[in-house]
C-alpha positions as a Markdown table, in Angstrom:
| # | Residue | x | y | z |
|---|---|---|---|---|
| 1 | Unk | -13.0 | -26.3 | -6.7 |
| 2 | Unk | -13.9 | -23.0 | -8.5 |
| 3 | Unk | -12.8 | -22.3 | -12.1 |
| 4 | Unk | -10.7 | -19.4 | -10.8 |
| 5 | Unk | -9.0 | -21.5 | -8.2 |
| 6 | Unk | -8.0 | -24.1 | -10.4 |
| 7 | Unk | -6.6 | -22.4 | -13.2 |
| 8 | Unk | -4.1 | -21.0 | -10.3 |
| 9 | Unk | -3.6 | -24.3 | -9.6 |
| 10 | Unk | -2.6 | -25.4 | -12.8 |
| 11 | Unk | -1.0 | -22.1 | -13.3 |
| 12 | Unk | 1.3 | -22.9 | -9.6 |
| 13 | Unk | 1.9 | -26.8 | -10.7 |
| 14 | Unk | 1.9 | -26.7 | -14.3 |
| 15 | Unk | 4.6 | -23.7 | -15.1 |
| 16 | Unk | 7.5 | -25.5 | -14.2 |
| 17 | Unk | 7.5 | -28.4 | -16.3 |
| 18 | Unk | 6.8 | -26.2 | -19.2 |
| 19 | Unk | 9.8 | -24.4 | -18.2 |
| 20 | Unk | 12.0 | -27.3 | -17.3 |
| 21 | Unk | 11.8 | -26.8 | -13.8 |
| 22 | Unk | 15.0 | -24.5 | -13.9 |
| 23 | Unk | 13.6 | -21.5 | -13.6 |
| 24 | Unk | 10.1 | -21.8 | -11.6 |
| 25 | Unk | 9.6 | -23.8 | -8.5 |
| 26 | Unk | 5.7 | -24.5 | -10.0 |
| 27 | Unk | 4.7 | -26.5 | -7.5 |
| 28 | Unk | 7.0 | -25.9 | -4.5 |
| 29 | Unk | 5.9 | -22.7 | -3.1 |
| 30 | Unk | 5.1 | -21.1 | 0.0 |
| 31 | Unk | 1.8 | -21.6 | 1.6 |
| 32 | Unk | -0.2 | -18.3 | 1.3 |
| 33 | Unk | -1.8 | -17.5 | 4.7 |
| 34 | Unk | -4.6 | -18.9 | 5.8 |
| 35 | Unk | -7.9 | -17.7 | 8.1 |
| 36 | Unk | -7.4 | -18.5 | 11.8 |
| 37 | Unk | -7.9 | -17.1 | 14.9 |
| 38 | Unk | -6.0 | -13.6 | 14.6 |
| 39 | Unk | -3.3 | -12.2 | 17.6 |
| 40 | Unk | -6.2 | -9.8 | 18.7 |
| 41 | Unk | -9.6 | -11.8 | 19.1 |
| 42 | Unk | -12.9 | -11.3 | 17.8 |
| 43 | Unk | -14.2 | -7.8 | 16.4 |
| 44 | Unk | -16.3 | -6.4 | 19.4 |
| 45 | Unk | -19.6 | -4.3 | 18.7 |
| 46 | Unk | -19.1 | -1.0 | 16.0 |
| 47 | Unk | -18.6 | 2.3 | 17.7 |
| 48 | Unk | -19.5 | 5.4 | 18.1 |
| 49 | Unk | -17.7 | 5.7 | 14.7 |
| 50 | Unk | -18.9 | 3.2 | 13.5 |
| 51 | Unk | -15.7 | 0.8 | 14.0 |
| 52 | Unk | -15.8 | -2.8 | 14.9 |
| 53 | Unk | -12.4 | -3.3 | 17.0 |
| 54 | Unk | -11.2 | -6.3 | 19.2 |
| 55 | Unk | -11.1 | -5.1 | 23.1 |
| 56 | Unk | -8.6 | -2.6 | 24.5 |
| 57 | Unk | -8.8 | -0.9 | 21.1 |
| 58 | Unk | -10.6 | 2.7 | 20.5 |
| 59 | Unk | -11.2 | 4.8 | 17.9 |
| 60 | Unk | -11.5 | 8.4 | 17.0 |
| 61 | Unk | -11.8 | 10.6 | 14.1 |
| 62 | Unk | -9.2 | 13.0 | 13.2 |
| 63 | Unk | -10.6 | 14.5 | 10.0 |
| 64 | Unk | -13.6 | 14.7 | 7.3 |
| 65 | Unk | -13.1 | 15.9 | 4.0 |
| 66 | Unk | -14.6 | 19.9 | 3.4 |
| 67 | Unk | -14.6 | 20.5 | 7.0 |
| 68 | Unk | -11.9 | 21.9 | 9.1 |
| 69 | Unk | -9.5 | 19.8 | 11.0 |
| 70 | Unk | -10.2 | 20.3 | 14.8 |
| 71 | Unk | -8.0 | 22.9 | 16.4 |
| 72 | Unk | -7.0 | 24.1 | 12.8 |
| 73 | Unk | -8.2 | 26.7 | 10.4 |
| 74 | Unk | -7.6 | 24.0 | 7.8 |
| 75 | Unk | -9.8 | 22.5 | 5.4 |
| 76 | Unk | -9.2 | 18.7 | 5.1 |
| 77 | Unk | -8.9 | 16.9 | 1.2 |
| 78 | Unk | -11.4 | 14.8 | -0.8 |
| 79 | Unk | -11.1 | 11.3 | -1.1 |
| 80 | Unk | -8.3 | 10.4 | 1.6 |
| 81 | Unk | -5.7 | 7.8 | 0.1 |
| 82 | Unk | -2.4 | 6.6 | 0.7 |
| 83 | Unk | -0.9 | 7.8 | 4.0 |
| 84 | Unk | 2.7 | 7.4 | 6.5 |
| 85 | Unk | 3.6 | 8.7 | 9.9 |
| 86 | Unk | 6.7 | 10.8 | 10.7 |
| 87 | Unk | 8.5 | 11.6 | 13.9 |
| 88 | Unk | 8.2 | 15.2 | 14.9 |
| 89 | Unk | 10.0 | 15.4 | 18.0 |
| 90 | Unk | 8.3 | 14.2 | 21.1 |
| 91 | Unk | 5.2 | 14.4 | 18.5 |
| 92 | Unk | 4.5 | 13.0 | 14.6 |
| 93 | Unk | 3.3 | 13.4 | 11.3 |
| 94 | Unk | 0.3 | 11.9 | 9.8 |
| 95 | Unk | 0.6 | 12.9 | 5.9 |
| 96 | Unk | -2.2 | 11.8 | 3.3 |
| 97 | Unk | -2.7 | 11.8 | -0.3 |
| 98 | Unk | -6.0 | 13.3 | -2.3 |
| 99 | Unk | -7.5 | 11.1 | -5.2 |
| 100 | Unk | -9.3 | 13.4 | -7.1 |
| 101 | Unk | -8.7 | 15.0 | -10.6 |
| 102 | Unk | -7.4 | 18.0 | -11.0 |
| 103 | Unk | -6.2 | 19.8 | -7.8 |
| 104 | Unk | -5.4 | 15.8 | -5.6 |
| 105 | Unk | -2.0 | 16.9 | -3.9 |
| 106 | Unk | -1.7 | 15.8 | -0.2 |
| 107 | Unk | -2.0 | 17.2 | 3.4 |
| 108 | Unk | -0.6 | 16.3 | 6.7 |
| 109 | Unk | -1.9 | 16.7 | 10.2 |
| 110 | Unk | 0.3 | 17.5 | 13.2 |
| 111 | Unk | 0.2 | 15.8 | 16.5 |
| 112 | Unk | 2.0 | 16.3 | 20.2 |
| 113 | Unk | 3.5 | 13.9 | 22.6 |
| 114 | Unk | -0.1 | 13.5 | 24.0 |
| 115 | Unk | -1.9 | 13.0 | 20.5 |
| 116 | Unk | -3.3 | 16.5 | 20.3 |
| 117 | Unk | -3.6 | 17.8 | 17.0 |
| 118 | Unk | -1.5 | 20.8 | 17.0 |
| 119 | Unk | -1.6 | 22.0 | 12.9 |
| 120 | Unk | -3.3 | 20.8 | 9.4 |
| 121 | Unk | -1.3 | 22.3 | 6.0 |
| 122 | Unk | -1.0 | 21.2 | 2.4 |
| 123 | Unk | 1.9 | 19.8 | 1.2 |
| 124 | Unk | 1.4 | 19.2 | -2.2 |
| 125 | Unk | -0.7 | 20.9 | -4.9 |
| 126 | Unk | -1.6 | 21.4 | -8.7 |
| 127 | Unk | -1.3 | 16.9 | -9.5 |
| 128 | Unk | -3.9 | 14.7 | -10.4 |
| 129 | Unk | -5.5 | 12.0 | -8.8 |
| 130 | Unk | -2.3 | 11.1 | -5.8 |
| 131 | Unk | -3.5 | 8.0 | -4.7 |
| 132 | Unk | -0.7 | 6.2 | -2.8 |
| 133 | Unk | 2.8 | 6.6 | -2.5 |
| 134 | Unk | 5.9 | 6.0 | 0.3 |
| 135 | Unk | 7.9 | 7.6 | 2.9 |
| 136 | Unk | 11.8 | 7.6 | 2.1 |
| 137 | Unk | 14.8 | 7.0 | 4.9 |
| 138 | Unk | 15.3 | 10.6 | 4.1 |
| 139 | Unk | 11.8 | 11.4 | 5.6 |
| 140 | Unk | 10.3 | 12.5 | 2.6 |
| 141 | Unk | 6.9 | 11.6 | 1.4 |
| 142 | Unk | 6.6 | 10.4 | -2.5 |
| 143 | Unk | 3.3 | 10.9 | -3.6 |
| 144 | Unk | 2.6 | 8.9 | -6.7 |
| 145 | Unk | -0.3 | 10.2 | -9.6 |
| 146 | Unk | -2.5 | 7.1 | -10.6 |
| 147 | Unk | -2.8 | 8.7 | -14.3 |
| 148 | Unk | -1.9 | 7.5 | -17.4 |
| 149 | Unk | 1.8 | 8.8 | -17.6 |
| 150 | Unk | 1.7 | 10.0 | -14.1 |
| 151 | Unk | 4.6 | 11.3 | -11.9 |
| 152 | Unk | 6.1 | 11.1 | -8.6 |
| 153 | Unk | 6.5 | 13.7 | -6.6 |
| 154 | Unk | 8.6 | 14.2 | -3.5 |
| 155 | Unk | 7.2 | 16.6 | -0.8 |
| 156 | Unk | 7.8 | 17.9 | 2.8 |
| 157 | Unk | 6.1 | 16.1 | 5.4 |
| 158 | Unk | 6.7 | 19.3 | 7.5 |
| 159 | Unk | 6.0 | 21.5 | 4.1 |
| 160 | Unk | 8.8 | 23.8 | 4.1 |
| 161 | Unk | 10.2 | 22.7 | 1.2 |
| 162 | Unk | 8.1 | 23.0 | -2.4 |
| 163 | Unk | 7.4 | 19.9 | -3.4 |
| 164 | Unk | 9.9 | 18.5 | -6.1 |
| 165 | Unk | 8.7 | 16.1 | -9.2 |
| 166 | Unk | 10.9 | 13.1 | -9.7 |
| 167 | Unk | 11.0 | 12.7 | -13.7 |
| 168 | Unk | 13.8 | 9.8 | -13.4 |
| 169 | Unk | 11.0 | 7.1 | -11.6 |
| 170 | Unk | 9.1 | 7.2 | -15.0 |
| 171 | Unk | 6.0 | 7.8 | -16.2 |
| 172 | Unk | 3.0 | 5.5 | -15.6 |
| 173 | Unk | -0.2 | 5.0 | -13.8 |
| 174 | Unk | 1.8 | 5.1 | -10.1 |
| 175 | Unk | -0.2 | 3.4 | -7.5 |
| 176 | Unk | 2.9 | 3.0 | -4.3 |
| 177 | Unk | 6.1 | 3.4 | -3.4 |
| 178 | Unk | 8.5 | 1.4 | -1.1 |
| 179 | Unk | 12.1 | 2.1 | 0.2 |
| 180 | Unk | 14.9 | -0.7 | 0.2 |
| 181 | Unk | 17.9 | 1.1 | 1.9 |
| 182 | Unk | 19.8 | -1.9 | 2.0 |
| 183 | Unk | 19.5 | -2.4 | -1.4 |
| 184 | Unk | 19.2 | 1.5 | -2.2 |
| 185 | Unk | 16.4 | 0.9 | -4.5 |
| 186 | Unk | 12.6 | 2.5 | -4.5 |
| 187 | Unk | 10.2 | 0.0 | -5.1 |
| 188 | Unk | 6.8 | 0.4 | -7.5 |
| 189 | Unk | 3.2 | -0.8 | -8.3 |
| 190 | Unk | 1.7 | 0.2 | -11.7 |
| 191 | Unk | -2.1 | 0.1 | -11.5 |
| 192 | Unk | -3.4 | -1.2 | -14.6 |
| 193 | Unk | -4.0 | -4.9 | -15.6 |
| 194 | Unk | -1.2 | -5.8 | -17.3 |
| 195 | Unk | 0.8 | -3.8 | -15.1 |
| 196 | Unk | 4.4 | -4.3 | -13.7 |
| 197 | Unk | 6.8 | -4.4 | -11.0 |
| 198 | Unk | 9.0 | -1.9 | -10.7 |
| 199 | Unk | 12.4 | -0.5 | -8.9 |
| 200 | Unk | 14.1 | 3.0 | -9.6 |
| 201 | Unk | 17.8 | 2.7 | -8.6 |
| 202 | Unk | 19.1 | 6.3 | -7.7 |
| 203 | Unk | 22.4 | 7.7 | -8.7 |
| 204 | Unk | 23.2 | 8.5 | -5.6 |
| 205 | Unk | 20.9 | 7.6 | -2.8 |
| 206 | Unk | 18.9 | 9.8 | -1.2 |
| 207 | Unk | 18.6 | 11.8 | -4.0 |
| 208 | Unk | 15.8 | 10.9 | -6.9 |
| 209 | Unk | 17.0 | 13.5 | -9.6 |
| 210 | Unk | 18.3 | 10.7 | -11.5 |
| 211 | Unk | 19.1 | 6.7 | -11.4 |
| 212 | Unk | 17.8 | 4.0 | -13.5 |
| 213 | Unk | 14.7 | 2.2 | -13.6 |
| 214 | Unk | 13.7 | -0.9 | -13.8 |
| 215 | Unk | 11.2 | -3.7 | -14.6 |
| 216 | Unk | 10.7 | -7.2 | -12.7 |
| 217 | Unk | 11.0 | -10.3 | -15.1 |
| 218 | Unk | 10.0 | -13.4 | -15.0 |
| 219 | Unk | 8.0 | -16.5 | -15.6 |
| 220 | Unk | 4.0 | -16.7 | -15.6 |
| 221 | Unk | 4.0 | -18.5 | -12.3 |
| 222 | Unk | 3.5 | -17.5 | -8.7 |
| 223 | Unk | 6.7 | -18.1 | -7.1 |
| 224 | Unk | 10.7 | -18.8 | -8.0 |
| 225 | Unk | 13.6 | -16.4 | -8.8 |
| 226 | Unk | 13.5 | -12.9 | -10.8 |
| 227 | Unk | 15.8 | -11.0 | -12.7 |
| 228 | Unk | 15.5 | -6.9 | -13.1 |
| 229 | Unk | 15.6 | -5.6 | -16.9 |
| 230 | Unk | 16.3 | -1.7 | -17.3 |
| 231 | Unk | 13.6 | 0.4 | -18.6 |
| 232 | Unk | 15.1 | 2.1 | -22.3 |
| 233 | Unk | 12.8 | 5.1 | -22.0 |
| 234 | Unk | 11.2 | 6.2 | -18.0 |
| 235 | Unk | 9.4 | 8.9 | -20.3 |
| 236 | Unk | 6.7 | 6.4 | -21.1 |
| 237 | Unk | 6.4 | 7.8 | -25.0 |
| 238 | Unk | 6.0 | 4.2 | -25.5 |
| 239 | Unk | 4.0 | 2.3 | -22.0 |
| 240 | Unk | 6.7 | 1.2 | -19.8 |
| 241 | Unk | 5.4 | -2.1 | -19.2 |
| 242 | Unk | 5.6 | -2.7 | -22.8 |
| 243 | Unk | 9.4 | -1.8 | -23.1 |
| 244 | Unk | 10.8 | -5.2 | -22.0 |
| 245 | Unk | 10.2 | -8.3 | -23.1 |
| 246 | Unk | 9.5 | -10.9 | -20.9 |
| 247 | Unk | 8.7 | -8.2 | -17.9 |
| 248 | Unk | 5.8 | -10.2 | -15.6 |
| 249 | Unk | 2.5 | -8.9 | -15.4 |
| 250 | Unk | 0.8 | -8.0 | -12.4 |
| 251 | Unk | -3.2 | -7.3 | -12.0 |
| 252 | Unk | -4.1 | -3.9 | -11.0 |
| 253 | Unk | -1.0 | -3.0 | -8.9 |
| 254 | Unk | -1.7 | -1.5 | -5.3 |
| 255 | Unk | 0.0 | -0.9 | -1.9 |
| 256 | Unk | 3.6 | -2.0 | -1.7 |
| 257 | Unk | 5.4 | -1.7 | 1.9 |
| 258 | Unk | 9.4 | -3.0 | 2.6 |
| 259 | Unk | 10.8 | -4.5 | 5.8 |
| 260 | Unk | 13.9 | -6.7 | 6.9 |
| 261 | Unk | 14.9 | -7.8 | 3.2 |
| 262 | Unk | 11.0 | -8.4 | 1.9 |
| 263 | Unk | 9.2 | -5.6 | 0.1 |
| 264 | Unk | 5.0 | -6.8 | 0.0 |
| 265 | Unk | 2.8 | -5.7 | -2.4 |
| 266 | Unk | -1.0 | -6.5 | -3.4 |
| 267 | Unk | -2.8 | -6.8 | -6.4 |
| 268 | Unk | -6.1 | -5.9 | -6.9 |
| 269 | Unk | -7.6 | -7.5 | -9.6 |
| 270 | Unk | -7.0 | -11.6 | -8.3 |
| 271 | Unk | -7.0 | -10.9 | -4.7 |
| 272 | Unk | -2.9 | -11.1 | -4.0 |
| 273 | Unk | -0.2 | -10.4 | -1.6 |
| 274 | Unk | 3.5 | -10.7 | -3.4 |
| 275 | Unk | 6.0 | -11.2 | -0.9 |
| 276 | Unk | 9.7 | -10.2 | -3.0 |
| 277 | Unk | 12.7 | -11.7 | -1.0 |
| 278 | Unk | 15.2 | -9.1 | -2.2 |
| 279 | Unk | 18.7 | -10.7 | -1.2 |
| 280 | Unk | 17.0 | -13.6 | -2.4 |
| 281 | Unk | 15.4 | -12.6 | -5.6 |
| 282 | Unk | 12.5 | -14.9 | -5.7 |
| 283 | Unk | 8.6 | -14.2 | -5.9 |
| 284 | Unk | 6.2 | -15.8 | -3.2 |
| 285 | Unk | 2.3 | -15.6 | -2.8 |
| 286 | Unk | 1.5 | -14.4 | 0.9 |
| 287 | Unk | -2.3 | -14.6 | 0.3 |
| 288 | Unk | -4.3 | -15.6 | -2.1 |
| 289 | Unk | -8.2 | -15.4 | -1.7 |
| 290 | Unk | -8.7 | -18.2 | -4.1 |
| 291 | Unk | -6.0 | -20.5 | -2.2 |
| 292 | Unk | -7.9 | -20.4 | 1.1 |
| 293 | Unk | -8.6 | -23.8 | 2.3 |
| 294 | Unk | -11.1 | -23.4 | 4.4 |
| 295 | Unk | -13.8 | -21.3 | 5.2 |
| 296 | Unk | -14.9 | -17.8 | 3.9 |
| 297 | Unk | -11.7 | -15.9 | 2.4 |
| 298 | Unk | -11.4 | -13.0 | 4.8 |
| 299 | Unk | -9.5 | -10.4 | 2.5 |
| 300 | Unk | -10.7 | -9.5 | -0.8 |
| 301 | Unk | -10.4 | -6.3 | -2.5 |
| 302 | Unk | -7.5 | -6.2 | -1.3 |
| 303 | Unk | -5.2 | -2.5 | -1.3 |
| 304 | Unk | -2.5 | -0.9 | 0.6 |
| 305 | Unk | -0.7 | -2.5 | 2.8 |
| 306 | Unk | 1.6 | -1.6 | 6.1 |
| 307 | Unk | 3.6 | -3.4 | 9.0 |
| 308 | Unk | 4.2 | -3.4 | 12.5 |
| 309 | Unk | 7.0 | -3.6 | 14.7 |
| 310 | Unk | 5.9 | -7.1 | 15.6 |
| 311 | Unk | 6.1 | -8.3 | 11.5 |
| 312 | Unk | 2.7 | -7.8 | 11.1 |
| 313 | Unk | 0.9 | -7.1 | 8.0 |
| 314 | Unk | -2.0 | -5.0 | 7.8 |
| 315 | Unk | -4.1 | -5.3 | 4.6 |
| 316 | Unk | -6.8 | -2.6 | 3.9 |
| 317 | Unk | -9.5 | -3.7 | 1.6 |
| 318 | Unk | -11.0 | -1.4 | -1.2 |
| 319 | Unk | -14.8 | -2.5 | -0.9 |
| 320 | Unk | -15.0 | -6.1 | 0.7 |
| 321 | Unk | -16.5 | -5.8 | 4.0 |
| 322 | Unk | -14.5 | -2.5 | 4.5 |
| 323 | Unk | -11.8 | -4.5 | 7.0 |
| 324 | Unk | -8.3 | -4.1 | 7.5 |
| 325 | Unk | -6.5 | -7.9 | 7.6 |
| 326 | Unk | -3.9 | -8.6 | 9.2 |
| 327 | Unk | -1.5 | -11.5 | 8.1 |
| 328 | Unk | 0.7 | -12.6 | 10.9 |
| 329 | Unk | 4.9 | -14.0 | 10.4 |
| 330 | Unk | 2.7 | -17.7 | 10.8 |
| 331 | Unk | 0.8 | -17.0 | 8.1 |
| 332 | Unk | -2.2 | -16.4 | 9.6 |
| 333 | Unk | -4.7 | -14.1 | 8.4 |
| 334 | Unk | -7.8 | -12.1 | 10.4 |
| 335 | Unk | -9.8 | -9.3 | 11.0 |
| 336 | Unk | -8.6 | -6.6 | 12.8 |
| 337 | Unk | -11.2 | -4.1 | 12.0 |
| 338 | Unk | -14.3 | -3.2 | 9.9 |
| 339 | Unk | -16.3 | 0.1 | 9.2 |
| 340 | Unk | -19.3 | -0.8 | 9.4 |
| 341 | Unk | -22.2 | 1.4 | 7.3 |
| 342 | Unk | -19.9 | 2.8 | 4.4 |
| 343 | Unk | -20.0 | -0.2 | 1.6 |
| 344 | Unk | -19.5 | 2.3 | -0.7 |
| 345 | Unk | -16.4 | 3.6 | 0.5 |
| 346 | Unk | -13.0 | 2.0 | 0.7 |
| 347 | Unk | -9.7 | 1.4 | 3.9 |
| 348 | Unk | -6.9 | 3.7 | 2.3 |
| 349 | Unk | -3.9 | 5.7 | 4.1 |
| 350 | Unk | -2.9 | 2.6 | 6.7 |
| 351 | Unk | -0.1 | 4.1 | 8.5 |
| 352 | Unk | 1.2 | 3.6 | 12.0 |
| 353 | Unk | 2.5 | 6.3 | 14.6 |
| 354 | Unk | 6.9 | 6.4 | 15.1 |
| 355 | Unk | 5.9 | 4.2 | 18.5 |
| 356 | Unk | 3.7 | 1.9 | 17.0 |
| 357 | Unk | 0.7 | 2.6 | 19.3 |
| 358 | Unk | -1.8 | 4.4 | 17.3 |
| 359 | Unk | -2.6 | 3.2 | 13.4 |
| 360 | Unk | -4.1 | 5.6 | 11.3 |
| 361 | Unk | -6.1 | 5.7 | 8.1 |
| 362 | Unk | -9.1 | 6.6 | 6.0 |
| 363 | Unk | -12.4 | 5.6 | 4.2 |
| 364 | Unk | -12.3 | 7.2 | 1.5 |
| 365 | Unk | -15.7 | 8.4 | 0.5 |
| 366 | Unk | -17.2 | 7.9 | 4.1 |
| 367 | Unk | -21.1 | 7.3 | 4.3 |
| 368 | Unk | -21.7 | 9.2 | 1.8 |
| 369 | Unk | -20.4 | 7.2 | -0.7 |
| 370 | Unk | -18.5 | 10.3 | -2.2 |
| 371 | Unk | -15.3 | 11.5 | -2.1 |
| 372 | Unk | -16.2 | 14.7 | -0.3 |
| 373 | Unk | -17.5 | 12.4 | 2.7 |
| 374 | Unk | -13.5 | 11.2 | 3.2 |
| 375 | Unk | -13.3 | 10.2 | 6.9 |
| 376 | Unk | -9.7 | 9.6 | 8.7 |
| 377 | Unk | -9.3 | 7.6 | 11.6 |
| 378 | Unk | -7.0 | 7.2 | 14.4 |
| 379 | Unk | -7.3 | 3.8 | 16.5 |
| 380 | Unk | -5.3 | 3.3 | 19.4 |
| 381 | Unk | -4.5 | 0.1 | 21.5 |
| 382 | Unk | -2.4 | -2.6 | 22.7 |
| 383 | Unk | -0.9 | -3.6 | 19.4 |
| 384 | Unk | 1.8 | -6.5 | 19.4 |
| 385 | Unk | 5.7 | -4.9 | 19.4 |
């Protein structure tokens, strides 16, 4: 057994007894996923595009940072991040964040019934470094700054509205965003080390001017019940994380996605998928690189982080072997694509169309290795519904 995994085991068996077993389950936790044979088969041969994709699935690119999107007169962003889909009619919406600092902002492409591209505009300028984010129930898109007291922003998908910054869901190195309308909360990663776990509450819902935020606290373990702690100052003049005592620490915050009463989110720094049962209010591991049992862990780097219709996860990895995972409701974890020739890039911006046939995202700094050689991808296929 490596070091690593088994100072998380002691870590998963050992917290509970030094807690008294009241308010961990240590031990008793959900299995993360494991490898297995995924609901698509094996990765075929790359593509033209360089994209290794099981059969029935194709690719095509929509976008490549400093050029023009085709059919438009626009020029697409640097470095390509985080990323949703909108319906637009009988067509949709792709929007995507820019990580770079100054001038990141975000853009969104236009498509038709068919999947033509129809128009490319900006839809947010004049922030730094907007690396992921999420879409709303309202159909908004909140693009979050991964800066040291950074903002969120809520912009336009169809950018007729001036984007709007959202002071009330505090100040801190924002990595994503993920809406509970059951619970009328916004859920938030912080990426930093000793980062936290966050949910804004709005006064009213559907509106962000104002509400109350809050931090996740809890034990040191993996898994068992949470409790939510209200932030005394959003402003960040002192580091949110550090406001609350007791609030759990999370390494290097990423990609955070809510459906059907569980809001995911990953970790960066050890390689982890949190699965929050919110009518529940307990804390499970979903993955765990270091918990695989058998084999070659298949995820690692791991970063944002969508769904399908089916209760599919897909996991984007930043680095890795460039794949996106995907982590089935049995707990089975796979391949479902890799880039092949761009190590030095990373998967941002996963994002599925309103019907659920077409996934989109990005590699952020392409073959190049830089983030003016950002590359977005569409891939289109018989995905599971």
């Amino acid at each position: 057994m490596e070091r690593r995994t088994l100072l998380r085991a002691v870590a998963l068996g050992g917290t509970s007894a030094a807690l008294g077993g009241t308010l961990w389950r240590g031990a008793a936790y959900a299995a993360p996923a494991q490898p297995g044979a995924g609901p698509y088969g094996a990765l075929g041969s790359p593509d033209a595009n360089g994209i290794r994709l099981p059969s029935g699935f194709t690719s095509r690119v929509i976008a490549r940072s400093g050029r023009t999107v085709p059919g438009t007169s626009y020029t697409w962003h640097s470095a390509p991040d985080g990323g949703a889909c909108y319906a637009d009619g009988t067509g949709w919406i792709y929007v995507s964040n820019s990580e770079i600092n100054p001038s990141g902002g975000a853009s969104a492409v236009r498509f038709s019934a068919t999947g033509a591209i129809t128009s490319a505009y900006r839809i947010l300028s004049g922030t730094r470094t907007n690396c992921a984010g999420g879409k709303t129930p309202w159909n908004t898109w909140l693009s979050c700054e991964e800066v040291d007291r950074g903002y969120v922003y809520e912009t336009d998908p169809w950018g007729a509205r001036a984007a709007v910054r959202r002071d009330a869901m505090g100040r801190f190195k924002h990595e994503a965003a993920a809406a509970d309308p059951v619970r009328e909360v916004i859920y938030l990663t912080e990426d930093v080390t000793d980062g936290c776990f966050y949910r804004f509450r709005p006064a009213a819902w559907g509106d962000l001017s104002s509400g109350t935020l809050e931090v996740l606290v809890a034990g040191t373990a993996t898994s068992g019940p949470v409790t939510w702690s209200r932030v005394p100052d959003p402003t960040g003049a002192t580091a949110t994380r550090d406001q609350v005592p007791g609030a759990k620490r999370f390494n290097g915050g990423e990609g955070c996605y809510y459906a059907d009463g569980m809001c995911w989110f990953t970790t960066k720094g050890d390689n982890r998928v949190w699965q929050y049962d919110a009518a529940a209010q307990t804390l499970d591991l979903a993955y765990d690189d270091s918990l695989v049992t058998s084999g070659t862990a298949p995820l690692t780097g791991v970063d944002n982080v969508t769904g399908s219709a089916s209760g599919d996860l897909f996991v984007a990895e930043d680095g890795g072997t460039m794949e996106i995972c995907v982590i089935t409701p049995d707990d089975v974890i796979a391949p479902f694509l890799r880039v092949e020739g761009q190590s030095a890039s990373e998967i941002t911006g996963p994002a599925f169309s309103p019907d659920g046939t077409r996934l989109y995202f990005s590699s952020q700094r392409g073959t190049s290795g830089s983030s003016s050689g950002g590359i977005t991808y569409e891939v289109r296929g018989p995905f599971r519904s």
